[in-house]
C-alpha positions as CSV (number, residue, x, y, z in Angstrom):
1,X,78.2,-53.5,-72.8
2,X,75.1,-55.4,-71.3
3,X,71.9,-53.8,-71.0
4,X,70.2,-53.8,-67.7
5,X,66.8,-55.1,-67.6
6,X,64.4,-52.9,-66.1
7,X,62.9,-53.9,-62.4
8,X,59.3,-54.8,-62.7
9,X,59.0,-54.3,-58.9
10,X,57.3,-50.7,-59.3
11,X,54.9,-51.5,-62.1
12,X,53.9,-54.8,-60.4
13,X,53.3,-52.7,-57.2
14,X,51.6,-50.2,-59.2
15,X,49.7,-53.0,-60.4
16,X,48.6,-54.1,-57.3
17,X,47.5,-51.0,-55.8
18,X,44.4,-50.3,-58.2
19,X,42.9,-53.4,-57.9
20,X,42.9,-53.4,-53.6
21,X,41.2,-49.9,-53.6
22,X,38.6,-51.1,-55.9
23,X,37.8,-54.9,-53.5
24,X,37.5,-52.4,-50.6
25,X,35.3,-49.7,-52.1
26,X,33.1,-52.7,-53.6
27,X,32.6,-53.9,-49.9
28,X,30.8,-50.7,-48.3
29,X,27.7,-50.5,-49.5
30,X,25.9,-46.7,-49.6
31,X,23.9,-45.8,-46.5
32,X,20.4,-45.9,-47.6
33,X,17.5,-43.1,-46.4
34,X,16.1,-46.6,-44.1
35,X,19.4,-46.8,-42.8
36,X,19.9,-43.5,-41.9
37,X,16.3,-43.3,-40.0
38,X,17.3,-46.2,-38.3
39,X,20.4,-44.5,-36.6
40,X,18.1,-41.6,-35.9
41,X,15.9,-43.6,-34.0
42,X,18.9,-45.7,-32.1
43,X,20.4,-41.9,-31.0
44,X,17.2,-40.5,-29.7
45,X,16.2,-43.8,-27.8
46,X,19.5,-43.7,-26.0
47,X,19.7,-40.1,-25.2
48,X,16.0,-40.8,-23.9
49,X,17.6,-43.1,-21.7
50,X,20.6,-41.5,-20.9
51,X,18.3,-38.3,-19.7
52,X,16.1,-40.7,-17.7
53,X,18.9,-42.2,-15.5
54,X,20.2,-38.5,-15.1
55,X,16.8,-37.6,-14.1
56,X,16.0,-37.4,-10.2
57,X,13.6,-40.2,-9.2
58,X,10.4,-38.5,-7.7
59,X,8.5,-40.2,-5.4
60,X,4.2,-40.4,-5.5
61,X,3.0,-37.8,-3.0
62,X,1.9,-39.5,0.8
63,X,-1.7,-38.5,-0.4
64,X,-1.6,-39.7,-3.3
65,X,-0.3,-43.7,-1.9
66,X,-2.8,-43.2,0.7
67,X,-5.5,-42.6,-2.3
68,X,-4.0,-45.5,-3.9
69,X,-3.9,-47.1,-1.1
70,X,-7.3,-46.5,-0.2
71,X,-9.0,-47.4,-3.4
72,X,-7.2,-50.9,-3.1
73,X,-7.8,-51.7,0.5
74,X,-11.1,-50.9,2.4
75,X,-9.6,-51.2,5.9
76,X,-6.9,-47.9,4.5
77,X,-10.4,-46.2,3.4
78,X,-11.9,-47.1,6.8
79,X,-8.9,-45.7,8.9
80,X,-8.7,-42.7,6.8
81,X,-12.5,-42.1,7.8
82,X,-11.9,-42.5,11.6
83,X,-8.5,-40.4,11.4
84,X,-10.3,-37.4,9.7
85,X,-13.2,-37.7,12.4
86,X,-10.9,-37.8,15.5
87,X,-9.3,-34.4,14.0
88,X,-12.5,-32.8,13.4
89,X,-13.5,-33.8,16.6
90,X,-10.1,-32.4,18.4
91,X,-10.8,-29.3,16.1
92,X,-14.2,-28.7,18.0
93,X,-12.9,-29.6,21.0
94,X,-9.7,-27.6,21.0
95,X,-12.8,-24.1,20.1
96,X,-14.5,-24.8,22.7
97,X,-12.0,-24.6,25.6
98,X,-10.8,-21.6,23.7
99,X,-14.2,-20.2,24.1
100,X,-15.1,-21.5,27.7
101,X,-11.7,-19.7,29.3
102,X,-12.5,-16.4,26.9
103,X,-15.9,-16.4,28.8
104,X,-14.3,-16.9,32.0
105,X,-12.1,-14.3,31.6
106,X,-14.6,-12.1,31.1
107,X,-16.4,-13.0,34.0
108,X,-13.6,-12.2,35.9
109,X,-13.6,-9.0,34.6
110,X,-17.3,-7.8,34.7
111,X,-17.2,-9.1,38.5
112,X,-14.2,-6.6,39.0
113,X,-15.2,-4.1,37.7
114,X,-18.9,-3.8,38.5
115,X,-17.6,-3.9,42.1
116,X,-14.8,-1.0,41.3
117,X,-17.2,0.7,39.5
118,X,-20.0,0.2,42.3
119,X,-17.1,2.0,45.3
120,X,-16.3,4.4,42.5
121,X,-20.1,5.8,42.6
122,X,-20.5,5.5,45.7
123,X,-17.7,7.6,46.7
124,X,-17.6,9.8,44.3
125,X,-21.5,10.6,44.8
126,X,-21.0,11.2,48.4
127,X,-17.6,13.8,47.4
128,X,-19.8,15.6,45.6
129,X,-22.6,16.0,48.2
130,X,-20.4,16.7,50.8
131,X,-18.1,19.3,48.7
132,X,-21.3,21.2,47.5
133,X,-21.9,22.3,51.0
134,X,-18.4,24.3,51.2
135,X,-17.5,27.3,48.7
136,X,-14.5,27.0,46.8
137,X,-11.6,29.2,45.5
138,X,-8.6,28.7,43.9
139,X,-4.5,29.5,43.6
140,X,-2.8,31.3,40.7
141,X,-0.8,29.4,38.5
142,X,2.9,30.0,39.2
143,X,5.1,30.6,36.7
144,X,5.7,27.8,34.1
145,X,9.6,27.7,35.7
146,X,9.0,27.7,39.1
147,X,5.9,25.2,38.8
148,X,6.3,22.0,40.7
149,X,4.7,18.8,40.0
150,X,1.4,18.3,42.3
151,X,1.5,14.6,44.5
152,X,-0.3,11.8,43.4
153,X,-2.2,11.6,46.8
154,X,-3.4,15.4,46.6
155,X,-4.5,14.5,43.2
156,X,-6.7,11.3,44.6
157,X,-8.0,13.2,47.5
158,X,-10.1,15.5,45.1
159,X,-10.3,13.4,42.2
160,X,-14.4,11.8,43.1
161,X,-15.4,15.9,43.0
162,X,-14.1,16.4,39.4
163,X,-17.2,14.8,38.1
164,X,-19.4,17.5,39.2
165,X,-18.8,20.7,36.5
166,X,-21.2,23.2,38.8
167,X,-18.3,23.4,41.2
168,X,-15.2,24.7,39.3
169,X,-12.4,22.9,40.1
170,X,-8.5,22.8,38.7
171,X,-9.0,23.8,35.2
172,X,-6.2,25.5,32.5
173,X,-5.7,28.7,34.7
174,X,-5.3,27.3,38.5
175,X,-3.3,25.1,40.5
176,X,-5.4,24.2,43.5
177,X,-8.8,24.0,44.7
178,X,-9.8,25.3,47.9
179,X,-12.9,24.7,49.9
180,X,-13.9,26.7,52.7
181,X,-17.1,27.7,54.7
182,X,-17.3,30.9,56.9
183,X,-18.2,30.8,60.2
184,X,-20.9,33.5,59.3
185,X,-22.1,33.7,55.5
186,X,-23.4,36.9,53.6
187,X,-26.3,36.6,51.8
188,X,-24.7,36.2,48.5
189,X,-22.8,33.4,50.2
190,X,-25.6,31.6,51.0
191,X,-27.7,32.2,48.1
192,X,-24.5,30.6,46.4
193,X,-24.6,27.5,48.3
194,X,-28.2,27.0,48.0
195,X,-28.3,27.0,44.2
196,X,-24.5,25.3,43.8
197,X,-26.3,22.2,46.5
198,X,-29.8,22.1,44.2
199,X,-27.6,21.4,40.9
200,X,-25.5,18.5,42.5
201,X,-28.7,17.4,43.5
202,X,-30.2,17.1,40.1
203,X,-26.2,16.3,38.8
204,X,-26.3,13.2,41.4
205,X,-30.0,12.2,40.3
206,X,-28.3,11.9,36.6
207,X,-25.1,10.1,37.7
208,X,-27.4,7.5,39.7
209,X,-29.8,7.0,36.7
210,X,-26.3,6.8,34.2
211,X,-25.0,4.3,36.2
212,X,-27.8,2.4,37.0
213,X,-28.1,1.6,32.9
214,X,-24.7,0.7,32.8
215,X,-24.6,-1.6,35.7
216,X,-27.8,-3.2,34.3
217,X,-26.1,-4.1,31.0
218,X,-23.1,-5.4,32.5
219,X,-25.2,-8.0,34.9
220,X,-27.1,-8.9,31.4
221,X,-24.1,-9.5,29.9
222,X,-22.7,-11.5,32.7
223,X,-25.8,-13.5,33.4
224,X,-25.9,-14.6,29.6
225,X,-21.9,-15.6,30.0
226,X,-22.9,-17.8,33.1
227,X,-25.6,-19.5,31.4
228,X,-22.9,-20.3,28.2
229,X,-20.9,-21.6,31.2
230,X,-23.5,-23.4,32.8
231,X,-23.9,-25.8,29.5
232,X,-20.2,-26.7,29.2
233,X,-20.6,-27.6,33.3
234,X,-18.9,-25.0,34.1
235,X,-20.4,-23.3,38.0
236,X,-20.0,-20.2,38.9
């Protein structure tokens, strides 16, 4: 029998294989510490950029271009100057009507009521010279049940008299007042009338001399408002 020869296909393969690993191993070079540091820098300059274009764009604030503006142009500057002055001057303008209708509201309102307050007085003052002449009594309360409510009118009718605490009036434990005058008084009667007419008298003297303070303030007061008036041209 023949021998058969051994392939050489595997050991030439084998021999090939070693020698391929070793050309492409020889080609890479290591990475050197420069090397790495250089890829470091490369990442962190494109994340930078990356986080930039992510980023919203912000826009310079209006004062800050009209600063900028400004410091470049004279004519911005100049503007700017006039613009703040007509505001201040609207400012001042806009206080000052505020100011001129408060004061004529309250001209109104010392002219009303210095002539309410005037009939007030007056009527009241002659109540209680007219009522001191008369004697005066007064109801029982009624029962907290069957009590009605009193009219509005009654109430006004003797309302200018309440002001005068020598006559006794409505108080806590009556309903009503009433006045009356005998067609023939006793002597304790009249000795009652004589001294309840002597304090109005002096009570009267008082009220006059109260209100005569008060109405002088309140023309003061109304006089100095005119004359604020008076300078924005404003007549009274």
């Amino acid at each position: 029998m023949e021998a058969v020869p051994a392939s050489p296909t595997r050991p030439a393969e084998a021999q090939t294989d070693t020698p391929m690993h070793d050309e492409n191993t020889s080609r890479r070079p290591p990475r050197t510490a420069e090397d790495r540091q250089r890829t470091r820098r490369m990442l962190g300059v494109l994340n930078s950029t990356l986080a930039q274009a992510r980023a919203p764009r912000t826009r310079p604030a209006p004062t800050a271009l009209a600063h900028a503006s400004m410091e470049t142009d004279p004519a911005a500057s100049e503007r700017q100057a006039r613009q703040e002055a007509l505001e201040a001057e609207r400012r001042a303008h806009d206080a000052e009507r505020a100011s001129v209708r408060q004061d004529t509201q309250r001209v109104r309102t010392l002219a009303e009521n210095l002539a309410a307050y005037e009939a007030a007085h007056r009527m009241a003052r002659a109540n209680k010279r007219r009522l001191s002449s008369f004697l005066v009594t007064h109801t029982a309360r009624r029962a907290a049940g069957a009590r009605e409510p009193r009219d509005a009118n009654e109430v006004a009718a003797t309302e200018g008299a309440r002001v005068v605490p020598q006559i006794p009036l409505c108080g806590t434990s009556h309903d009503y007042e009433v006045y009356y005058l005998p067609r023939k008084l006793v002597p304790a009667q009249e000795d009652a009338l004589d001294a309840q007419e002597e304090a109005v008298d002096d009570a009267i003297d008082q009220a006059d001399d109260d209100w005569d303070r008060a109405r002088a303030s309140m023309l003061q007061e109304l006089q100095d408002i005119k004359a604020r008036l008076t300078k924005h041209h404003v007549a009274w």
